[in-house]
C-alpha positions in Angstrom: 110.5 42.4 99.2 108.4 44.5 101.5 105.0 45.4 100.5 105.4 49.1 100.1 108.3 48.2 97.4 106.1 45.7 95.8 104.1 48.5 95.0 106.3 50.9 94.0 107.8 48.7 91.8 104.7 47.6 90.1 104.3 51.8 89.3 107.4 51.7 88.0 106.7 48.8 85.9 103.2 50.4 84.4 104.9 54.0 83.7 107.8 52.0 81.8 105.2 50.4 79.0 105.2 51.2 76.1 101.4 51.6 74.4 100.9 51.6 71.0 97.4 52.7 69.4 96.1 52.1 65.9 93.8 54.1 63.7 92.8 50.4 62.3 90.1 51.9 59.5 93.0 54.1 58.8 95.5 51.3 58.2 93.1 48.8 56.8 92.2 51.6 54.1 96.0 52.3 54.2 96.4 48.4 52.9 94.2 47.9 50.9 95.0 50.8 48.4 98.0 49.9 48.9 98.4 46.2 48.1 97.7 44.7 44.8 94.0 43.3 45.1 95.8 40.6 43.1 96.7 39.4 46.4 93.6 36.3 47.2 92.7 33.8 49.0 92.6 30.3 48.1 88.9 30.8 46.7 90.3 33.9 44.7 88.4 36.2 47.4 90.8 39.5 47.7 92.9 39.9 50.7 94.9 42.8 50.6 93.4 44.9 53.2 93.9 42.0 56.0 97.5 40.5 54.4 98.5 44.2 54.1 97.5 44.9 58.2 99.3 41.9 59.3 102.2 43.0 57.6 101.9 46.4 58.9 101.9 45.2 62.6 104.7 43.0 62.0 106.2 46.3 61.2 105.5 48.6 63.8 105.9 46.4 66.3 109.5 45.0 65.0 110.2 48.8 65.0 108.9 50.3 67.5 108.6 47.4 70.5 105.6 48.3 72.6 104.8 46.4 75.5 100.9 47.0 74.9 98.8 47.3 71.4 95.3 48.1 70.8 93.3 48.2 67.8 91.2 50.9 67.9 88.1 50.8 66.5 85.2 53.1 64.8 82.0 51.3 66.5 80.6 54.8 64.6 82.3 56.6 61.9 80.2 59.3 62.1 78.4 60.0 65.2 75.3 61.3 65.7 76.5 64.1 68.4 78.6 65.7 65.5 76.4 65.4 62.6 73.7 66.8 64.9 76.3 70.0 65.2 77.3 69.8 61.6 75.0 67.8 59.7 77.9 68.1 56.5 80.4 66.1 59.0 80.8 63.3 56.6 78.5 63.8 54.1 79.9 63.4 51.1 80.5 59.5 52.5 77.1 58.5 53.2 75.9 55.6 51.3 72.5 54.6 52.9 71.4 56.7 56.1 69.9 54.9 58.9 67.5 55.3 61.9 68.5 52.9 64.0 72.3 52.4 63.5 75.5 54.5 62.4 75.4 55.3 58.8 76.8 53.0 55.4 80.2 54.6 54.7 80.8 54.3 51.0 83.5 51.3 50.9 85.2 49.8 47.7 83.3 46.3 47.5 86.1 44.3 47.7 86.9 45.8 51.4 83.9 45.5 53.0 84.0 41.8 53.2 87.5 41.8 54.9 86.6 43.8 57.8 85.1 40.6 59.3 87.9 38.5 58.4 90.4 41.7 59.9 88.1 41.1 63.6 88.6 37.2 63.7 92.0 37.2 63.2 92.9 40.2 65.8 90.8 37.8 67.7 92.8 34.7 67.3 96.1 36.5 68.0 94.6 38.2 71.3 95.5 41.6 70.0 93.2 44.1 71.8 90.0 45.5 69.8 88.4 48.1 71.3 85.5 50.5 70.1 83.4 52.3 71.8 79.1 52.6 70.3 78.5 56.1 69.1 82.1 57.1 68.7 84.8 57.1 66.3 88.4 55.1 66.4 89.6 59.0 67.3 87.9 59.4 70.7 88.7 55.5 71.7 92.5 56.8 71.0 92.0 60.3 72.8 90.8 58.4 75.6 93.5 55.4 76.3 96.1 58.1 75.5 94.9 60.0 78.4 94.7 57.0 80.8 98.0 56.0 80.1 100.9 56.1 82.3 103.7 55.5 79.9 104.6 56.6 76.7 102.5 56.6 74.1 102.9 56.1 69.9 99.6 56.4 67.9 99.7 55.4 64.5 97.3 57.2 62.1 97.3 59.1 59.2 94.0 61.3 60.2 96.2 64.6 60.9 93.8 65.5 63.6 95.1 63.5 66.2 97.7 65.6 66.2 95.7 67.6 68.7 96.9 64.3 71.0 100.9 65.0 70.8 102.7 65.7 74.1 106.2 65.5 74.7 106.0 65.8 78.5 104.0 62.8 78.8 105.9 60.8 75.9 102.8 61.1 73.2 103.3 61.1 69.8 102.0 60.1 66.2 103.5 57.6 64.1 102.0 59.1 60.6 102.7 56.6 58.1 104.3 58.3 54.2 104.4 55.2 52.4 103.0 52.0 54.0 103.7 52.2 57.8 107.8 51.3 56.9 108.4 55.1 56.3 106.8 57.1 59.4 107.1 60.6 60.4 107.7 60.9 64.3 105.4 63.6 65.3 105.7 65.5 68.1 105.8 69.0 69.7 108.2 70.5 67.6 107.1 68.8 64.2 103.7 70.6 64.6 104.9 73.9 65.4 107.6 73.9 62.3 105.2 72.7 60.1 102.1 74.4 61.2 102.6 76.9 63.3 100.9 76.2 66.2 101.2 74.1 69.2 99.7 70.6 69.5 97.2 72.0 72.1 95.9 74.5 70.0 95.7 71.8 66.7 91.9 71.5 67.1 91.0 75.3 67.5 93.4 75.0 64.4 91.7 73.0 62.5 88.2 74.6 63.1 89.1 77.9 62.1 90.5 76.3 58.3 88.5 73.7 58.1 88.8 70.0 56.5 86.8 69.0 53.1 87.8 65.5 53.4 85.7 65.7 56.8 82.9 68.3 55.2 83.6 70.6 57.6 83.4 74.1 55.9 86.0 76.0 58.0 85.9 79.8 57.7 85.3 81.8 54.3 88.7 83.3 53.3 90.9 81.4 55.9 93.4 79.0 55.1 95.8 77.1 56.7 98.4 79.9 56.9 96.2 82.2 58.3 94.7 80.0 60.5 98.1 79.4 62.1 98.8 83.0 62.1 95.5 84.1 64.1 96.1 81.3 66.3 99.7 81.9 67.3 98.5 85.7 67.4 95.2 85.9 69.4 96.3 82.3 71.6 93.1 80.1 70.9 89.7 80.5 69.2 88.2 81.9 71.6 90.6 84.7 71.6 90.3 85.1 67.4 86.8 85.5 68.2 87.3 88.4 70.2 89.3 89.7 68.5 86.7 90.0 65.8 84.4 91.4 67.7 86.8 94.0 68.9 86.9 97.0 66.5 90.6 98.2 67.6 92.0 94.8 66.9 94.6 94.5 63.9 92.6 92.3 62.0 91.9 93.2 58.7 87.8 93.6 57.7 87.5 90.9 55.6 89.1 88.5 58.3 86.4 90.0 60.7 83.6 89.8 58.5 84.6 86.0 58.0 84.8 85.4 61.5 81.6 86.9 62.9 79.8 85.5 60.1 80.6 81.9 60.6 79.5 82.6 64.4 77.3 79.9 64.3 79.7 77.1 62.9 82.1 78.1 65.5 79.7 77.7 68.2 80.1 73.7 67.7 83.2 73.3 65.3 85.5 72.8 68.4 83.6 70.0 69.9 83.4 68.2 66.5 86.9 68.5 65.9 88.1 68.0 69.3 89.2 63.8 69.8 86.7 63.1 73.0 88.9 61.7 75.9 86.3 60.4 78.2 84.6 57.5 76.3 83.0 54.7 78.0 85.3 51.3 77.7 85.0 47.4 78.0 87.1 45.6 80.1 90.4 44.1 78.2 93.6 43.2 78.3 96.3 45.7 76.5 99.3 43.5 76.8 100.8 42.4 73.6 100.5 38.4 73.1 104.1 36.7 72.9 101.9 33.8 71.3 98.1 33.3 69.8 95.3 33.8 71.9 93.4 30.7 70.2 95.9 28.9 67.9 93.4 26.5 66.4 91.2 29.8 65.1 94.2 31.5 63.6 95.2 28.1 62.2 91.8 27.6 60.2 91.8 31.4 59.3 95.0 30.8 57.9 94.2 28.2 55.7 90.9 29.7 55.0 92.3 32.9 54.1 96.1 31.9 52.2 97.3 34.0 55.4 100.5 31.8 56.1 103.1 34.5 55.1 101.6 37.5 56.8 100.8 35.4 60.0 103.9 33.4 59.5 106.3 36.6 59.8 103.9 38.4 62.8 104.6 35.5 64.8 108.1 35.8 65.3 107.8 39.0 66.0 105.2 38.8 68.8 107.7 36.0 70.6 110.9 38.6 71.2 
């Protein structure tokens, strides 16, 4: 084989993988509200959370077959940069604030402990963990996504990485209903029917409404529906903003008043909402491992942790 077709061949090879991404806090979370915490280890220490994302994994990758998988990780689950813009991002899930370190997110008591646990074992399989310090799991997603050269399935149930869908470049969300068995396939067309707006305008989107469960306040008297409504009508944010200003545009008084008075929230609201796609990365290695990374680890975290039936049917999975 000559050189030139080496190469090519190799291109061909990378734009043919398959990457999948996980939202891990999502899924751990996901887990452990979802498995009985009746479900120990050995020393009656509660498991669920890390049984439950072992079982998960199994799943997705039994269904969907990527070639690469990365745990994504929140090295900060509520940056500084966007609480500096919107000191509410978050809020309401502040435990302890810090001066030196990301804030304590309130976590049932029985979860924090398997975090750890969740890392060594990743570890010992050689599945990819990747965070990124003074950002969430969302912008470590936002970023690989763009990088990549194949297709592309990111599993989260944080609807704002919708903004991240793209059917020209093979993007889409796996957004689990009930465990991560029962997915919706999200992609171009999914968002528009259901919300009215492209995947590209998601973010300027969700500004404009707003999200509780993230604190951030949206605009007075603008809901979803007539988020998606200004959006599809004026194009972007910036152009329902104008529109406000402009006093022979059709929108109604109270939807300007709204607008211009929540000028200064969205000044910032795009840049918090917006999934960052230019983090700064470690070195690692993507590919998913046909076998463990460190058998005799995964062996003792096994026994430690009573993990022989979640680990026991990963395996076989990982070895297709």
């Amino acid at each position: 084989m000559s050189a030139a077709l080496s190469v090519v061949c190799g291109m061909i090879g990378r734009v043919t993988r398959r990457l999948m991404l996980l939202d891990t806090a999502s899924l751990y979370f996901r887990a452990y509200f979802g498995v009985p915490d009746s479900v120990r280890a050995p020393d009656g220490t509660p498991v669920n959370a890390v049984r439950g994302l072992l079982d998960f994994i199994t799943r997705l990758v039994q269904d969907h077959r990527p070639d690469e998988l990365v745990a994504c990780w929140d090295e900060d689950w509520r940056p500084q940069w966007r609480v500096d813009l919107i000191p509410s991002y978050k809020a309401h899930r502040v435990v302890v604030e810090t001066e030196t370190g990301p804030d304590v997110e309130e976590v049932p008591d029985t979860l924090s402990p398997q975090v750890p646990v969740i890392e060594e074992v990743l570890a010992a399989l050689g599945i990819a963990r990747v965070g990124s310090a003074g950002y969430e799991a969302d912008d470590v997603i936002g970023t690989l996504a763009g990088r990549a050269a194949g297709p592309v399935d990111i599993v989260t149930g944080d609807r704002d990485l919708f903004q991240l869908v793209d059917d020209a470049r093979g993007v889409r969300v796996l957004y689990p209903r009930k465990g991560v068995g029962d997915c919706d396939l999200v992609d171009d067309e999914l968002i528009r029917t259901k919300y009215g707006v492209r995947p590209d305008q998601y973010a300027d989107f969700a500004a404009l409404r707003g999200d509780a469960s993230d604190g951030l306040p949206g605009v007075k008297g603008i809901g979803e529906k007539t988020a998606a409504q200004l959006i599809t009508e004026y194009g972007d944010l910036a152009g329902v903003r104008a529109a406000a200003e402009d006093r022979t545009s059709k929108l109604t008084p109270a939807k300007r008043r709204g607008i211009v008075e929540a000028a200064a929230y969205l000044d910032v609201a795009p840049t918090v909402v917006r999934v960052a796609g230019d983090v700064p990365l470690p070195e690692f290695d993507p590919a998913l491992p046909s076998e463990p990374r460190d058998p005799a680890a995964l062996d003792a975290l096994v026994k430690r942790w009573g993990l022989g039936g979640a680990v026991g049917r990963l395996l076989p999975v990982l070895a297709r």
